[in-house]
N, C-alpha and C positions, 0 to 999 in steps of 0.2 A: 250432070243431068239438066237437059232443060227445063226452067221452070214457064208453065205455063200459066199457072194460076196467079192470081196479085191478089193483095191486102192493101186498102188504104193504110198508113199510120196518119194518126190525127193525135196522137198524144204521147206524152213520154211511156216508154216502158221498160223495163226494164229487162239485159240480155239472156233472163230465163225464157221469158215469152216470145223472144224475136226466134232464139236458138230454135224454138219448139216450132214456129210455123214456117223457120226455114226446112226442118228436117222432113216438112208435110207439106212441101213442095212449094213455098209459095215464094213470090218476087214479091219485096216489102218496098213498095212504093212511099215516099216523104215528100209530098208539096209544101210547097212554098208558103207558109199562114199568110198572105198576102189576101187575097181572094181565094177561100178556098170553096165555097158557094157554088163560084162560075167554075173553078176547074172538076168538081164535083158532075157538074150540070152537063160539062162538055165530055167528061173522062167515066163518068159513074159505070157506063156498058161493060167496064174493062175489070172490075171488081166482086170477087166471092165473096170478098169481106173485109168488115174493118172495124179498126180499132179507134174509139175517140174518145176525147176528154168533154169536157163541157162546151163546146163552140167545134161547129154552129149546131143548131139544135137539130136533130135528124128529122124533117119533115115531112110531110108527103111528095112534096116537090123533090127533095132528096131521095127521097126515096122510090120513086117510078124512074128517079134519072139512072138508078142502079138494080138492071134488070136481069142479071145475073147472080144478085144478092143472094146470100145463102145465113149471115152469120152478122150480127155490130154487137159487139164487146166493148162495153162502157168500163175506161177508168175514170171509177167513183163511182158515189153511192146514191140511189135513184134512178131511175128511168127518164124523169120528166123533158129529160132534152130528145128524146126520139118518142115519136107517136107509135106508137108501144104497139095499140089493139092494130094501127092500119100495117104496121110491120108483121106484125101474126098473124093476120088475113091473107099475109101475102107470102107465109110461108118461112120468115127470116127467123131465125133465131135470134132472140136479145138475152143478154145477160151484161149484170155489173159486177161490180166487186164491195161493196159494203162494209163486208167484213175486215177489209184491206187497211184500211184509212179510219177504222173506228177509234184508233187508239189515239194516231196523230191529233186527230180532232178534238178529243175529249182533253186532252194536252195544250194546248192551245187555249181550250175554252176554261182549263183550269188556270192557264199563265193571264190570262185576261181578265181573270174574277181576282185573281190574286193583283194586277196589278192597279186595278181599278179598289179594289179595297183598300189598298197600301199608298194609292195616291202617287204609284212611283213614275210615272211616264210625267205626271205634274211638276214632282219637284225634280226632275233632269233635268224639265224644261226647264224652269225656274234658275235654277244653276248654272245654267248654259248663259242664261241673262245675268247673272252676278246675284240674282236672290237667294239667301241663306234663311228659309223658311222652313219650321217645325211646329210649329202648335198651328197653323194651316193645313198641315201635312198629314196628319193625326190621324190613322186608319183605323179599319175596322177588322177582326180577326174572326175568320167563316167559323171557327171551333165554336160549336153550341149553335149556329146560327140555322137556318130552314133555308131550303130551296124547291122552288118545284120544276122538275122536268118535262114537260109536253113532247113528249113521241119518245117512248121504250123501246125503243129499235137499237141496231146496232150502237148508233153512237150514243143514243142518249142514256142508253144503261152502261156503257163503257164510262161516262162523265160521272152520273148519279154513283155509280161507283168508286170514281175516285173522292167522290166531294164525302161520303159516308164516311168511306176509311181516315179521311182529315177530320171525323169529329162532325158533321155539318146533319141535320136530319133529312131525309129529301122524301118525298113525299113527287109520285110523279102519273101523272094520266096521258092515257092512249085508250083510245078508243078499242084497239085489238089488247084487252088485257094479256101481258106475256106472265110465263112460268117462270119466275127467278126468284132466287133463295136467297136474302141478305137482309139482316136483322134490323138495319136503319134504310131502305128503301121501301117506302111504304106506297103501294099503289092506290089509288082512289077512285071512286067512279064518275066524280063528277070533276068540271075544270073549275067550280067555285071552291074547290079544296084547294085551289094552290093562291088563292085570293090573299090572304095572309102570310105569305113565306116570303121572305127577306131576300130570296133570287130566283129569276125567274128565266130558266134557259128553253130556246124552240130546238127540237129537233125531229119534226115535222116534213115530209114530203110535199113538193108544193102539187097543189092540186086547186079545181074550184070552191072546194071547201076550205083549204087553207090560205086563200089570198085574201091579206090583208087581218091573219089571225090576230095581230095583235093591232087593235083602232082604238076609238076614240072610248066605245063602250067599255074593252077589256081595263082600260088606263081609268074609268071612273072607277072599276068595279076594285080596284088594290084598295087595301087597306090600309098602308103605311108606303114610306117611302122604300123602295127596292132597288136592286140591282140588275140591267136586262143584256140578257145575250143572244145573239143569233147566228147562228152558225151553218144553217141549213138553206135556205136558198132568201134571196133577197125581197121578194113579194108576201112575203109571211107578216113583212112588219112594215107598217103601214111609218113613211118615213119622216112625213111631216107629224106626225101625233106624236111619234119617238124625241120629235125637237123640241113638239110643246114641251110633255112632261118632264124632260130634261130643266126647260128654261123656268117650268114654273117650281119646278121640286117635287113634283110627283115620283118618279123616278129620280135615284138619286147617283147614278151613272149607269154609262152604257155602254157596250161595246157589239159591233159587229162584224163579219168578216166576210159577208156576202152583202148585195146590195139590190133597190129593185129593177134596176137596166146595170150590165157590167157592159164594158170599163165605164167607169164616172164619163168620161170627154162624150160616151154615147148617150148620154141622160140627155129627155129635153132640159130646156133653159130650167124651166121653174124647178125642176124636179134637182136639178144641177146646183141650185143656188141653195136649196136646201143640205145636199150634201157639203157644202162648203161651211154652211152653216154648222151643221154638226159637228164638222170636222175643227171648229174652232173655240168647242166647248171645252173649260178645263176637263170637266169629266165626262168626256167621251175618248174613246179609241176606234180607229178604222183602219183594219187590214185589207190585202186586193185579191180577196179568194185565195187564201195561203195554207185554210185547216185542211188538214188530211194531203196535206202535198211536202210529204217529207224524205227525206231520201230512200227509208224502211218502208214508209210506203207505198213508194211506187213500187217496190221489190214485191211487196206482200199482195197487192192486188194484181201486180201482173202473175205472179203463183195459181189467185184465185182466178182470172180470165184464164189460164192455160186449162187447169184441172176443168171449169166448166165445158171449155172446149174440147176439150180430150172425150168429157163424157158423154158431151149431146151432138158431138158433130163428126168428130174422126174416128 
């Protein structure tokens, strides 16, 4: 049969999802990540739909270059990389997968509490150099310990969840109180309720209201020294305040695994120099956008991309 219709792929998927929009007639086109902007700009006419990861961000420009749009299927969780309202004025359907990637994430931001607690990415390093260091090394154990979660969505109650069942108390705000049932996750109404808790993880959509959630104000207003994590997009955390409190012991480690410009080599200079910086601190860790990109699930969110497509488009 010929197929007439095309699909961008702009991201991994997996071959439940391809299977499915081969058998719905479409030619699954794979450019080159080199520039895919300008092939976008010059090929967009030729596209019903498509599929993309986080890069590039679907913007208006992208989006008037694809005039035959019908459908963009985000793998992963969020919107923010596609202008969302100017694509629904224009008729396009958006959908992500949220669901898909919840758990990798929460996994991730548990192996990072754990390893930042435990001091172990320290003494590797240290051993790798010939240092056999232990009462330096001397961690902290999350059991009996507080955390607070900012954003109850998919992933942040996937995480608050696991960190409960380890014994941790979590205590978490979101502005959209959600309906969940679990005896150590306690929700709060304000964000000065998690001012006191011993970990402090974002997972937060970025928006104008969340850039820059974590500054210089939220870092006076902690109580003691803590734990921070961010796992949600990289504008959330304000990246030089993250280095003060680091250097000065406000914060008493960090990890993050998004950042506020990706890749690092794109950051301006100053912004650059600061990432260097952090990345040189014993107790920091920096991963390159790696949570929720696990081999299960790209399976599980390309499931959720097909079922959404199945139901609001074919």
């Amino acid at each position: 049969m010929n197929k007439e219709r095309k699909a961008l792929i702009l991201a991994k998927i997996d071959p439940i999802l391809i299977s499915f929009l081969e058998e719905k007639n479409f030619d699954l086109i794979y450019p080159e990540q080199s520039n895919i902007r300008n092939f976008i700009n010059q090929n967009g006419y030729l596209f019903e739909g498509i599929v993309m990861g986080t890069y590039p961000s679907f913007d208006k420009e992208l989006i008037d270059a694809c005039p035959q749009l019908k459908w963009v299927a985000r793998v992963g969780s969020g919107m923010d990389h596609i202008d969302y309202d100017y694509a629904i004025k224009k008729g396009i359907f958006c959908c992500s997968s949220p669901e898909g990637n919840a758990n990798a994430v929460a996994e991730q931001a548990l192996g990072l509490l754990l390893a930042l607690s435990n001091n172990i990415f320290q003494s590797s390093n240290q051993i790798k150099n010939g240092i056999w260091e232990r009462e330096g090394n001397r961690g902290f154990e999350i059991d009996g310990k507080t955390a607070g979660i900012i954003g109850l969505g998919n992933n942040g109650y996937h995480f608050a969840k696991k960190l409960a069942d380890l014994g941790m108390k979590v205590f978490a705000f979101d502005i959209e109180p959600k309906n969940i049932q679990h005896h150590s996750i306690i929700q709060v109404e304000n964000l000065s309720d998690l001012y006191q808790t011993d970990v402090i993880s974002f997972h937060v959509p970025y928006t104008s209201a969340t850039h820059h959630y974590f500054n210089e104000t939220f870092l006076e207003e902690m109580k003691h020294p803590f734990v921070l994590l961010n796992l949600c997009r990289g504008k959330v955390v304000d990246q030089e305040i993250l280095y003060k409190g680091l250097v000065n012991g406000k914060i008493r480690a960090a990890a993050i695994d998004v950042w506020e410009i990706e890749p690092l080599k794109d950051m301006p200079e100053k912004m650059k120099i600061t990432a260097e910086k952090l990345l040189n601190l014993p107790n920091f860790i920096g991963t390159s956008h790696i949570g929720g990109y696990s081999f299960e699930a790209i399976t599980k969110m390309s499931i959720s991309l097909k079922n959404k497509l199945q139901k609001n488009i074919f």
